[in-house]
C-alpha positions as CSV (number, residue, x, y, z in Angstrom):
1,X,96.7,99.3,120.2
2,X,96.3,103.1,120.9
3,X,94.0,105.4,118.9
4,X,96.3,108.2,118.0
5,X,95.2,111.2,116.0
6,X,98.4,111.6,113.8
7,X,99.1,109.0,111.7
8,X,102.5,108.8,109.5
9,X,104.0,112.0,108.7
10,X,104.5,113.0,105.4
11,X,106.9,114.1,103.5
12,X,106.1,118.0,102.3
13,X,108.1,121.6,102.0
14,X,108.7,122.9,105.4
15,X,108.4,127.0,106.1
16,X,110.3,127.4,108.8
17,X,109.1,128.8,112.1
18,X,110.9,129.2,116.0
19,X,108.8,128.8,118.9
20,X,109.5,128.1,122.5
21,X,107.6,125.6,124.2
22,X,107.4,125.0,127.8
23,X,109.4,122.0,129.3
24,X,106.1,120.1,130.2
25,X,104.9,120.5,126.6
26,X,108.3,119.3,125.4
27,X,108.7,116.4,127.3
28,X,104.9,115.7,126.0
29,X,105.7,115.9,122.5
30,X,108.9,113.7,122.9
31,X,106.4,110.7,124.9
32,X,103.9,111.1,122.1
33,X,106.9,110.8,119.5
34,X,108.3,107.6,121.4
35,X,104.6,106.2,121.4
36,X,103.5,107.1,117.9
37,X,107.1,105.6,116.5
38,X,106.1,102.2,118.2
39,X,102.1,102.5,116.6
40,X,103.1,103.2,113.3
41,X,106.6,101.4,112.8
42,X,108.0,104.1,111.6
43,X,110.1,105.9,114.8
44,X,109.7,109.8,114.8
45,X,113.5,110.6,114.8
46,X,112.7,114.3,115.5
47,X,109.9,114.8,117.9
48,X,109.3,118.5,116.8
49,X,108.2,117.0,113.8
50,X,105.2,116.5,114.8
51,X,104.5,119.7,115.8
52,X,102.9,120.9,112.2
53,X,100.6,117.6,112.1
54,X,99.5,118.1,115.4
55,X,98.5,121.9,114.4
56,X,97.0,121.3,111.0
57,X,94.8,118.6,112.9
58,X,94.0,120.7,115.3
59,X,92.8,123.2,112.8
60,X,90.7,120.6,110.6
61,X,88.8,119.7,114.0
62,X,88.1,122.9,115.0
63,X,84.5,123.9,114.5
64,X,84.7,126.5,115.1
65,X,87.6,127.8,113.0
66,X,86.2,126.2,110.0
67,X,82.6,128.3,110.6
68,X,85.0,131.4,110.8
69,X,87.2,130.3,108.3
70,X,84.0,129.8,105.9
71,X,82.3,133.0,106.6
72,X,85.4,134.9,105.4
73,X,85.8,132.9,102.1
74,X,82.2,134.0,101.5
75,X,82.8,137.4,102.5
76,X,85.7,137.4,100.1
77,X,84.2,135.8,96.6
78,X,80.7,137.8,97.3
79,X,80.6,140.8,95.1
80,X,81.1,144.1,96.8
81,X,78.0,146.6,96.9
82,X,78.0,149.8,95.5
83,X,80.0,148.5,92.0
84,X,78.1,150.2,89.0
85,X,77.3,148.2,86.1
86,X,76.5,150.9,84.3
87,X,76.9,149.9,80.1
């Protein structure tokens, strides 16, 4: 059995968003449909689909984005200088 990274979609609000993707990407996405709808059970009736999965994984195994990501939390919730406390 193949080692996928997506697993079952689920089922959640969509925002909607166009892109374009290239043909070779396309034809990509549509393969990786065809094999995760066999690894799962579940066929992928709509190959784009999979396209916000693919990109919130992507995101969660970024490192690097999640160091950035971190740094600017931080930077928000720390309290800014120069405030007076003055009673």
């Amino acid at each position: 059995m193949t080692k996928l990274k997506l697993g079952p979609l689920s089922d959640d609000k969509p925002v909607k968003v166009t892109i374009e993707l290239p043909a070779a990407v396309h034809r990509d996405l549509v393969a990786y449909a065809e094999v995760l709808g066999r690894e799962t059970g579940q066929p992928v009736g709509e190959p784009a689909k999979l396209i916000a999965p693919m990109v919130e994984r992507f995101m969660a195994t970024d490192r690097g984005f999640a160091k950035a990501r971190k740094a600017l939390r931080e930077r928000k919730s720390a309290p800014t200088s120069g405030a007076s406390n003055s009673s």
